[in-house]
C-alpha positions as CSV (number, residue, x, y, z in Angstrom):
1,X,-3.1,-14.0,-19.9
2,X,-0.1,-12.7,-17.6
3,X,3.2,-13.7,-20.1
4,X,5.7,-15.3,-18.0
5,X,8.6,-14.8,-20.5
6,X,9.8,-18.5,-19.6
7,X,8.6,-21.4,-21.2
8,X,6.6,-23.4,-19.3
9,X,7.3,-21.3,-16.2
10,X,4.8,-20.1,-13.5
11,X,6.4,-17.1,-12.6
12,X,6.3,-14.0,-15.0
13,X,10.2,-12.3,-15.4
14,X,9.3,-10.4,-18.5
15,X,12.0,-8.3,-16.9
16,X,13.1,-7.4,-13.1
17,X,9.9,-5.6,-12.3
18,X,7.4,-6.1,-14.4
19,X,4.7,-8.6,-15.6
20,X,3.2,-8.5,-18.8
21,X,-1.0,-8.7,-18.4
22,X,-3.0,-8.5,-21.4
23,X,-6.9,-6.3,-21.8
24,X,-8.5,-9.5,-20.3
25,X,-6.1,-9.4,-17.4
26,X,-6.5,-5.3,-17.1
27,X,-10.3,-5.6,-16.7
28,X,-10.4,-8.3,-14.5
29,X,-8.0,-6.7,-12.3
30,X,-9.7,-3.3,-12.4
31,X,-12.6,-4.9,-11.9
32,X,-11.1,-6.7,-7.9
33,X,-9.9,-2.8,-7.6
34,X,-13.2,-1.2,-7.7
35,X,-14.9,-3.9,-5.8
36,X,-12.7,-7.3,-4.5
37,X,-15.9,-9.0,-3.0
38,X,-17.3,-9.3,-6.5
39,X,-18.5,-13.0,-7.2
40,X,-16.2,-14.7,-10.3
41,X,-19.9,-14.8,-11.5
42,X,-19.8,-11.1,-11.7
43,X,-16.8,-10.3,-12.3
44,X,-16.9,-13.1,-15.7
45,X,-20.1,-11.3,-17.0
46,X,-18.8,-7.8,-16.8
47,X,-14.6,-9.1,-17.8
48,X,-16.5,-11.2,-20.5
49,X,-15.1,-14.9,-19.3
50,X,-16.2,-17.8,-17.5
51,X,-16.6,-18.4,-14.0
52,X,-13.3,-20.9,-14.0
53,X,-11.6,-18.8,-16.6
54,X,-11.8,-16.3,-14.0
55,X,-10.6,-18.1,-11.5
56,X,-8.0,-19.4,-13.0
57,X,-6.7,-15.8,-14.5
58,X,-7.0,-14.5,-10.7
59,X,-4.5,-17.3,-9.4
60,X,-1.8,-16.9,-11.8
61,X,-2.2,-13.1,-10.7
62,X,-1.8,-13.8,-6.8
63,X,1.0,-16.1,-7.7
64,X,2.7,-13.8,-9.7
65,X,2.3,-11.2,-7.2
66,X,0.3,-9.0,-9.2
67,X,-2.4,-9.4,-6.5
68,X,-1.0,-8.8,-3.3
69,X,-4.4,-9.1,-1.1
70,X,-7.5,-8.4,-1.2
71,X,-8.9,-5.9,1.9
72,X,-11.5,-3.9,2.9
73,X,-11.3,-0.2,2.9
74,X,-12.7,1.6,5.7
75,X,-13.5,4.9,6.3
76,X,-11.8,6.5,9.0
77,X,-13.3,9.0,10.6
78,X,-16.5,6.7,10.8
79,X,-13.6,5.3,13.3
80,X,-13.0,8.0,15.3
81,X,-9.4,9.0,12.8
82,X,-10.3,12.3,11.6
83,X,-6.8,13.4,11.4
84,X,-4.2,12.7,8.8
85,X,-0.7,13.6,9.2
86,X,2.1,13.4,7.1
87,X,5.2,13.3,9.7
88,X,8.7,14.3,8.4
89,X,11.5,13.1,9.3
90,X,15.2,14.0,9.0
91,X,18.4,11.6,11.1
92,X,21.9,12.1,11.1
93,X,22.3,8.5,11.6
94,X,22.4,6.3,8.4
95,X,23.3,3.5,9.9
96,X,22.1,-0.1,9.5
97,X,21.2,-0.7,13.2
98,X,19.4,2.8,13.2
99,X,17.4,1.7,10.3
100,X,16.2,-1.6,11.9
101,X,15.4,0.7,15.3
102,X,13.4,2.9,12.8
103,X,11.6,-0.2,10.7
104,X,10.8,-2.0,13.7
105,X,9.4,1.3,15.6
106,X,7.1,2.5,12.7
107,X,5.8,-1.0,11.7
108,X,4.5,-1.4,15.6
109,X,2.5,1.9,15.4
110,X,-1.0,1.0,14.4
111,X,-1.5,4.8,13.6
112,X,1.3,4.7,11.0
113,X,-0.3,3.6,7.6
114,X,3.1,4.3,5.3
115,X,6.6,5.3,6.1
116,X,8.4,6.2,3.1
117,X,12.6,6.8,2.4
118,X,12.6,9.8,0.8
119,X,15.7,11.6,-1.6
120,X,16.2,15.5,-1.4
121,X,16.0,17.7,1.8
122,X,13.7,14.6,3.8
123,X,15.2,11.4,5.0
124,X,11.7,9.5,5.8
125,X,8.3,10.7,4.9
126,X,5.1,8.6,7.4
127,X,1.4,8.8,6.5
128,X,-0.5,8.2,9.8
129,X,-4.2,8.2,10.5
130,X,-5.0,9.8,14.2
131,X,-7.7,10.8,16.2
132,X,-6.8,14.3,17.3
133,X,-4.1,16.7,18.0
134,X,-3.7,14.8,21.7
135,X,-3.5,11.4,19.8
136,X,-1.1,12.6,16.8
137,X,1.2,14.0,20.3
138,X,1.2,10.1,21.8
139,X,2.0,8.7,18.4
140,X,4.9,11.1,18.5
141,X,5.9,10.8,21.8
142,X,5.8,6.9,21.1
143,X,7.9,7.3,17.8
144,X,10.4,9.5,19.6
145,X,11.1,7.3,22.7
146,X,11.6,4.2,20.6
147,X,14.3,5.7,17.8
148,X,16.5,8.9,18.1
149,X,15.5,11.3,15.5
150,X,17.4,14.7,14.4
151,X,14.6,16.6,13.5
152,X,10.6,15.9,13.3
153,X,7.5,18.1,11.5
154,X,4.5,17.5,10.8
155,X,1.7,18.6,8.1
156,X,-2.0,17.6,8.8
157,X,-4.3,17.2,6.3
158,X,-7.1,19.6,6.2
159,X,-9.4,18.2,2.4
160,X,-8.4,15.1,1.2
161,X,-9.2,15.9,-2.8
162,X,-8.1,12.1,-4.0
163,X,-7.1,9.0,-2.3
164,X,-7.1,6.0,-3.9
165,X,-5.3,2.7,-3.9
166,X,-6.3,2.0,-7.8
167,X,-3.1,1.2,-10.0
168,X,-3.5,2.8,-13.4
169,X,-3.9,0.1,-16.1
C-alpha cells in the first residue's frame, strides 16, 4: 500500500516527487496499464486481492496522483492520422508573455499530442498526429499565425518501432 510518509495522512510526500507503492500496488497498477477497463473482479484474481481491496488500493492511487486517468487508446491511422511528425522549434523570445502565446497556441491544436521544452541546440520539441503532408502544412500554418517563431523543422515518422504509454515498475 502507497506509504504516505505522514502519519495518518492521505497524501504520499515520501519526498518531492515520488510515492512509495509496494509489489501489490506495482501489479495492480500494471495491471490498469495493460488493460484499464478490467473489472476489480479481474484485476483482484490476477493482482491476488479482493474486489474492495482493489478498490480501495485504486483510490488512494487516483488521490495520490499516481493514476492520473484512465483512457482509451486509439489507433490512428484507423482515423485517417497516418502521419506523425515531430516539429522543432527554436525562438529568440524567452519571454513570459511569449511562452503563454506559445502554451495557449499548442494546447488549442488538436493535432498536437505533446509539446516538450527542450535543453541543448532545441528550444521546444511537439509530437503531432496528422493526416498528410497538406494537413501537417495547415497545422503549421495555424501554429505559425498564432505565435512568432525563429526557426521551424520538422521530422516525420516513417516505422514507429515502440510506442507505449506503460511506466516501468
Amino acid at each position: 500500500m502507497i506509504d504516505s510518509g505522514v502519519e495518518g495522512g492521505n497524501y504520499p510526500q515520501t519526498d518531492r516527487f515520488r510515492v512509495k507503492i509496494d509489489e501489490t500496488d506495482k501489479k495492480l497498477l500494471s495491471q490498469l496499464q495493460m488493460d484499464s477497463s478490467l473489472s476489480l473482479e479481474e484485476i483482484g484474481e490476477k493482482v491476488n486481492l479482493s474486489r474492495n481491496a482493489c478498490w480501495r488500493r485504486i483510490k488512494v492511487l487516483e488521490e495520490a496522483g499516481v493514476i492520473k486517468g484512465r483512457v482509451a487508446l486509439l489507433d490512428p491511422a484507423k482515423l485517417g492520422l497516418v502521419l506523425t511528425v515531430f516539429i522543432l522549434i527554436r525562438t529568440q523570445d524567452h519571454s513570459a508573455d511569449w511562452l503563454d502565446a506559445f502554451r495557449a497556441a499548442t494546447r488549442s491544436l488538436p493535432q498536437i499530442q505533446g509539446v516538450y521544452r527542450m535543453t541543448g541546440d532545441l528550444d521546444y520539441l511537439i509530437r503531432a498526429q496528422v493526416a498528410d503532408m497538406a494537413d501537417y502544412d495547415l497545422l503549421y500554418q495555424s501554429l505559425i499565425h498564432r505565435v512568432t517563431l525563429s526557426d521551424v523543422s520538422a521530422s516525420f515518422v516513417m516505422e514507429e518501432i515502440k510506442n507505449t504509454h506503460a511506466i516501468p515498475l
